[in-house]
C-alpha positions in Angstrom: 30.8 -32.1 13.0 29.8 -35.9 12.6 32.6 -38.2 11.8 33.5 -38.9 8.1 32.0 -42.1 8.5 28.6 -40.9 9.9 25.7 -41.0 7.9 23.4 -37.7 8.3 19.7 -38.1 9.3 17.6 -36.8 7.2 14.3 -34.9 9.1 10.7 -33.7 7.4 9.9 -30.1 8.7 6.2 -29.5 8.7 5.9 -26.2 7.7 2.6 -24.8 6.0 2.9 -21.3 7.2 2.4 -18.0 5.4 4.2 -16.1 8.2 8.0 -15.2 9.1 8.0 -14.0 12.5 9.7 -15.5 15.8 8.4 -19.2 15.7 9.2 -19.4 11.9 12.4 -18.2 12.6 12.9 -19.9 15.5 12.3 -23.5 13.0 14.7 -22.6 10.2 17.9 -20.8 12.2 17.6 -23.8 14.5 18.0 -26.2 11.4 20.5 -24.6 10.0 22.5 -24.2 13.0 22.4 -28.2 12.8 22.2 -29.1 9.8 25.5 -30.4 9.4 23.9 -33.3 12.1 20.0 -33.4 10.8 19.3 -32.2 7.3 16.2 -30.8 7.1 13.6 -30.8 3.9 10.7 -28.6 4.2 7.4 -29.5 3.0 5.8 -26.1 2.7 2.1 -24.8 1.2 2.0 -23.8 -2.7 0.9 -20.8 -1.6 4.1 -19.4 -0.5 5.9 -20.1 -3.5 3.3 -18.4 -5.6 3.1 -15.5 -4.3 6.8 -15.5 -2.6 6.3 -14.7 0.9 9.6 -13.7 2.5 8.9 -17.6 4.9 10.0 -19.1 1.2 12.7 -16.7 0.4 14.5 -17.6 3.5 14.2 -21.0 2.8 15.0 -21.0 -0.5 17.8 -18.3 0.5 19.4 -21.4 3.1 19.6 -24.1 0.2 17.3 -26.1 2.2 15.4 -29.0 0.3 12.1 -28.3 -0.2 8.6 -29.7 -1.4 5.1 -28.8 -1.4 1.7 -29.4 0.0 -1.0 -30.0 -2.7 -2.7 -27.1 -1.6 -3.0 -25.6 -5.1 -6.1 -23.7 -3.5 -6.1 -22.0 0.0 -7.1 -24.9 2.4 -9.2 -23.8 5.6 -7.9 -23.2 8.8 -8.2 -26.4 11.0 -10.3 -25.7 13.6 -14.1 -26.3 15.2 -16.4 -26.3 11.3 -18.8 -23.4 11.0 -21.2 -25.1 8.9 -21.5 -28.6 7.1 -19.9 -27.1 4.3 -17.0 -26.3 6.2 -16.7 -29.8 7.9 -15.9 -31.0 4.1 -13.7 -28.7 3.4 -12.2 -29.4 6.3 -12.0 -33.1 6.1 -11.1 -33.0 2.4 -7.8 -31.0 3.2 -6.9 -33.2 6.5 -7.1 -36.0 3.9 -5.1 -34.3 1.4 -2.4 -33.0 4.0 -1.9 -36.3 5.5 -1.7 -37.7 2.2 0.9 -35.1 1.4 2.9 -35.5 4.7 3.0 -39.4 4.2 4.4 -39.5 1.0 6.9 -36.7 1.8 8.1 -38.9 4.7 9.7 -41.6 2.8 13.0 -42.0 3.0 13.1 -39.5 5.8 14.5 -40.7 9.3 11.9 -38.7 11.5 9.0 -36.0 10.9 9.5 -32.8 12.9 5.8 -31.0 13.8 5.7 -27.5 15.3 2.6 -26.9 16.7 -0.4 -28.9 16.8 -1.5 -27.5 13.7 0.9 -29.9 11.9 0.0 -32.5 14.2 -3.4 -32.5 12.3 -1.9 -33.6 9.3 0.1 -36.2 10.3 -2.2 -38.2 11.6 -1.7 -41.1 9.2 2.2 -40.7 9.1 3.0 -40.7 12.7 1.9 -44.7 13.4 3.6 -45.4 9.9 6.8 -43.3 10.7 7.0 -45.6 14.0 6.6 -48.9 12.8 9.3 -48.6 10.6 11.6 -47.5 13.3 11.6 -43.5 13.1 10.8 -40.9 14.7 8.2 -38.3 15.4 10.2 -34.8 17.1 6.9 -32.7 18.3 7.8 -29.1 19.6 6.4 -27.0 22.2 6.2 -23.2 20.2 3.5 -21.9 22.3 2.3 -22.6 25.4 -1.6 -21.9 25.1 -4.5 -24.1 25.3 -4.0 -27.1 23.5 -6.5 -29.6 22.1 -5.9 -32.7 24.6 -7.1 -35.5 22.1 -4.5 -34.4 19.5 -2.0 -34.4 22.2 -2.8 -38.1 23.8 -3.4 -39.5 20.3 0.0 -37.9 18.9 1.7 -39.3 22.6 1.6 -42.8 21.4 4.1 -41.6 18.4 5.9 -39.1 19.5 9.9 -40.0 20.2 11.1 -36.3 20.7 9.9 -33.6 22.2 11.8 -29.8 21.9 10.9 -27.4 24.4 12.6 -23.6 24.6 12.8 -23.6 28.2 13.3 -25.9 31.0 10.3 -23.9 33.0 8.5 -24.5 29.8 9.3 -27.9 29.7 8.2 -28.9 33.2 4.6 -26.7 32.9 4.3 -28.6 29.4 5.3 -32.2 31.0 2.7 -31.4 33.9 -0.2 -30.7 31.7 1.4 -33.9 29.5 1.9 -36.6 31.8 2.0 -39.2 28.4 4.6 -37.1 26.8 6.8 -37.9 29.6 7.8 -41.2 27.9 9.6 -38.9 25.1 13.0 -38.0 25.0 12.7 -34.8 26.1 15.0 -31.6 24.7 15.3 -27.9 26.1 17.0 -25.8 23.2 16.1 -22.3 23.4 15.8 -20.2 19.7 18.8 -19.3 18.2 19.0 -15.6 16.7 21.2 -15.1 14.0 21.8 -11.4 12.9 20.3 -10.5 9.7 22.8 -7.8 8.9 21.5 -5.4 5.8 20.8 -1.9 4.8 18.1 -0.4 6.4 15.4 1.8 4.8 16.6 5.3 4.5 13.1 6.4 6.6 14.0 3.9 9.2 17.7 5.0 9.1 16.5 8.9 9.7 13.8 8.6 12.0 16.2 6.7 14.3 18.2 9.6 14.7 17.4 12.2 17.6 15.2 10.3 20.0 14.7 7.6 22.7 13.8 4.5 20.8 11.7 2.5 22.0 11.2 -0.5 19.9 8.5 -3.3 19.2 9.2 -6.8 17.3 6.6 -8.9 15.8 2.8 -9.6 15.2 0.2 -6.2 15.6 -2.6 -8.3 16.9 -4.4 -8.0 20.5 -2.5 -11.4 21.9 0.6 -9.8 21.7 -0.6 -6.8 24.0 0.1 -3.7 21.5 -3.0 -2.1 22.4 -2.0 -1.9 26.0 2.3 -0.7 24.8 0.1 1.8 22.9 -1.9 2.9 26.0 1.3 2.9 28.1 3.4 4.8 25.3 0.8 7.4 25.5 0.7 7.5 29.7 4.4 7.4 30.0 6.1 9.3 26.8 8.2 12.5 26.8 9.1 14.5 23.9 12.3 13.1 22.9 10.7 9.9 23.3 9.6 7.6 19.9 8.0 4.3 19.6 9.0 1.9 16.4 6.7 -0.6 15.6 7.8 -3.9 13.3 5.7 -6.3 12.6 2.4 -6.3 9.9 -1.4 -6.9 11.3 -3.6 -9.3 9.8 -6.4 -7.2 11.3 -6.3 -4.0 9.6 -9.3 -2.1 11.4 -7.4 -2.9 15.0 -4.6 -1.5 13.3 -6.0 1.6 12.5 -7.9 2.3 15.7 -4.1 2.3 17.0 -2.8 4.5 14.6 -5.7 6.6 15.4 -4.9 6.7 19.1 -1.6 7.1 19.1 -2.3 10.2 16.6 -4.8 11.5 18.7 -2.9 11.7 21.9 -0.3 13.2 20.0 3.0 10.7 20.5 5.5 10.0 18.1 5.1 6.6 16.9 6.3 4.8 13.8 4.7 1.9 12.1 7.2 0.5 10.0 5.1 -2.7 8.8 7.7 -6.3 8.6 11.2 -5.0 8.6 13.6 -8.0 8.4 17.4 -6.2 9.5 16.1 -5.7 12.8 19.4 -6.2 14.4 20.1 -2.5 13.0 16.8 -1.2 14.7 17.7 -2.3 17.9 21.2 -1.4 17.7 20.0 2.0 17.4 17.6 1.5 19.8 17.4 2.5 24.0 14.4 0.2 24.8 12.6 -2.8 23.8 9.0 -3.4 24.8 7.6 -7.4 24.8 4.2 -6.7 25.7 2.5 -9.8 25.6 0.2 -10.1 28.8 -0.4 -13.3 30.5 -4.1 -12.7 30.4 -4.1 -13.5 26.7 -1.2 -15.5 25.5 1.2 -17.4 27.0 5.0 -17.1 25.2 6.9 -20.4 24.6 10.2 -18.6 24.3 10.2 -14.4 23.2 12.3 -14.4 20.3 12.5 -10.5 20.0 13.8 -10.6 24.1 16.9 -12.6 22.4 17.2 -10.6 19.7 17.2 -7.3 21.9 19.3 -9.1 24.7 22.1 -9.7 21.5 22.1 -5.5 20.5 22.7 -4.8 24.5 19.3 -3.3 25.2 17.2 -3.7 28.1 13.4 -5.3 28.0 10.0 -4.8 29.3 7.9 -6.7 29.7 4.6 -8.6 31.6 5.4 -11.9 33.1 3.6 -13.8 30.3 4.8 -18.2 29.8 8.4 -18.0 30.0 9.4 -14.3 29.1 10.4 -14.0 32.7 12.9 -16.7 32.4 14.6 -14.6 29.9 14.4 -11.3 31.9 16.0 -10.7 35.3 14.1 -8.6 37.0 16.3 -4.9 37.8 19.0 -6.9 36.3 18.5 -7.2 32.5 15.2 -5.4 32.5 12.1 -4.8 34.2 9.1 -7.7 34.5 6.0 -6.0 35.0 3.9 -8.0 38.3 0.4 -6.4 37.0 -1.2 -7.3 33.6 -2.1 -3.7 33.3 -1.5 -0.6 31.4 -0.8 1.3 34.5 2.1 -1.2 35.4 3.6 -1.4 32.1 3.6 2.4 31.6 5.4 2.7 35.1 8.3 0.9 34.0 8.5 2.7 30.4 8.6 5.8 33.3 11.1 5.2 34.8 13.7 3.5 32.1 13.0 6.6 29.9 14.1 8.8 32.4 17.4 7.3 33.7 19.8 6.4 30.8 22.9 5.5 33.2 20.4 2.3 34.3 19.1 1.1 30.7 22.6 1.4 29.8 23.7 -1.2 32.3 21.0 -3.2 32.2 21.3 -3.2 28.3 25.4 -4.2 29.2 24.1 -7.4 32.1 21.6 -8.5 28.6 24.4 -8.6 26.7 26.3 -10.6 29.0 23.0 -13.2 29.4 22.6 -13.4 25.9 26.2 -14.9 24.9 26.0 -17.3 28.2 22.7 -18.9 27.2 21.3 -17.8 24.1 23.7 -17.4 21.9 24.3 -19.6 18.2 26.8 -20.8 20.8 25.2 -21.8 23.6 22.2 -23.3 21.8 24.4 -25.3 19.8 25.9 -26.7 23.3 22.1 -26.9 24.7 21.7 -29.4 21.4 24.8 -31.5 21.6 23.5 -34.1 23.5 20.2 -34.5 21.4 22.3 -34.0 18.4 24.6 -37.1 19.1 21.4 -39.7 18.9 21.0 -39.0 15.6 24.3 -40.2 14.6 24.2 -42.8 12.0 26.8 -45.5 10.5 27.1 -45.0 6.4 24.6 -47.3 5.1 22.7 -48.0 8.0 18.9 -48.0 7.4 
């Protein structure tokens, strides 16, 4: 706790997201683990509100302050403009979302970014946020390819930079060099348990199996076409396969669903499921399939989250999931970005319960040395005490 005499810095989140999943999660545990050090205020897109998305509800559901973007309409997706058409619509909402983020920033003692998404739109802020003597925290969420301009323009302003792992921190710094000049902060994710009643479905079809389970986004980065293909290779009767997490691409979806169906394997796909702590408490196995080839993870939230319920992981050596796992110790790192691989470790953890069971007890063990609301709140202490401020101070 600061003392009484402290003053407590007040931080803009960027946060224009529609999602809830591990890097959304990842932003508003870690503030409020803190916020009795940094307050945060979110300054979120309209469109979450409107139609309240569960990313608002858990906002709203923390007390956190909160403003909007003036994205009455959906804005587009930065990226490279299809047409000339696009380029103004483009343009017109960078304009709008800087205009948005500078205004927001007042009064604020930094602006917090991330991805580089957000970086986009804070383009104007960032040199106006310096010269008056604040700062700019930038995080490292994923580790994929990044657009290098935005990264050397934003160097020049950025004071902070959060990373989730101290391997991710020195890749990041090595493809970086000009971010080097930042104060630089490993915190991994903390992972709260979000304790609640499950679905009775969920509840029931829990019961009489070995559970495999899979947290978070059914697209092909994440790599649940090949768990699919590996479920199908490597399952036995008893064994089932939960799926948690929505797709925004419905027709991959249902060429899954098909598949699975078609090779006749028991799997469940139980859409976004927030108590996921009382999946994986239930559960034998967790599968983090992401393969290098395709995506690069900054962290692996669900790892965490299935290290915290005492069950084992698999997974492909993909950004910094490895640091996470231990190898035969905590779980099994797959060396092949394959199906074949990844369905030779489902193999042999499905068939020997006496190991998953100790594995699951070492992930326990891991998770309350380092990953724990605990430990991340020690990783932070020392970034946490440059934010102390005298009553008054400007």
């Amino acid at each position: 706790m600061p003392p009484s005499d402290a003053r407590v810095a007040s931080v803009l989140v960027l946060f224009n997201t529609v999602a809830l999943y591990g890097m959304e999660r990842g932003v508003i545990e870690y503030f409020d683990l803190i916020r009795s050090e940094v307050r945060p205020h979110f300054l979120v897109s309209r469109s979450i509100e409107k139609l309240n998305l569960p990313v608002f509800q858990e906002i709203r559901r923390r007390g956190f302050d909160v403003s909007f973007f003036s994205d009455r309409y959906d804005w587009p997706k930065i990226g490279r403009p299809r047409s000339l058409r696009h380029l103004f619509a483009l343009v017109a909402a960078m304009f709008r979302g800087n205009r948005d983020v500078l205004r927001a920033s007042r009064g604020r003692d930094g602006v917090y970014a991330p991805s580089v998404s957000y970086l986009f739109f804070a383009l104007i802020a960032m040199p106006w946020v310096r010269l008056t003597g604040r700062r700019v925290i930038y995080h490292f969420h994923d580790l994929g390819p990044h657009p290098r301009w935005v990264l050397r323009v934003a160097a020049c302003f950025i004071t902070d930079v959060l990373h989730n792992t101290e391997e991710g921190r020195r890749q990041m710094l090595a493809a970086f060099p000009s971010l080097s000049r930042a104060r630089q902060v490993v915190v991994p994710y903390p992972t709260e348990r979000r304790d609640g009643t499950l679905p009775e479905p969920v509840l029931n079809a829990l019961g009489g199996a070995v559970n495999v389970v899979y947290i978070g986004q059914v697209s092909r980065h994440k790599g649940v076409d090949l768990l699919i293909d590996a479920f199908i290779a490597a399952a036995g009767p008893q064994a089932r396969l939960h799926v948690l997490g929505d797709a925004a691409d419905h027709e991959f979806l249902r060429t899954l669903q098909q598949r699975a169906r078609a090779a006749g394997v028991d799997v469940r796909w139980w859409g976004y499921v927030s108590e996921v702590h009382g999946v994986l408490e239930r559960a034998d196995l967790y599968v983090h399939p992401s393969p290098p080839s395709r995506f690069h993870e900054s962290f692996g939230r669900g790892i965490a989250e299935a290290m915290q319920a005492g069950i084992p992981t698999v997974c492909f050596r993909s950004g910094m999931v490895a640091e996470l796992v231990i190898h035969g110790e905590t779980g099994w790192v797959c060396e092949r970005d394959d199906v074949a691989s990844l369905a030779a470790a489902l193999r042999a953890l499905l068939a020997d319960p006496v190991r998953r069971r100790a594995m699951g007890d070492a992930a326990r063990l891991r998770y309350e040395r380092a990953y724990s609301p605990a430990a991340v709140r020690r990783a932070s202490e020392g970034w946490l005490a440059t934010w102390k401020f005298k009553r008054g101070a400007a």
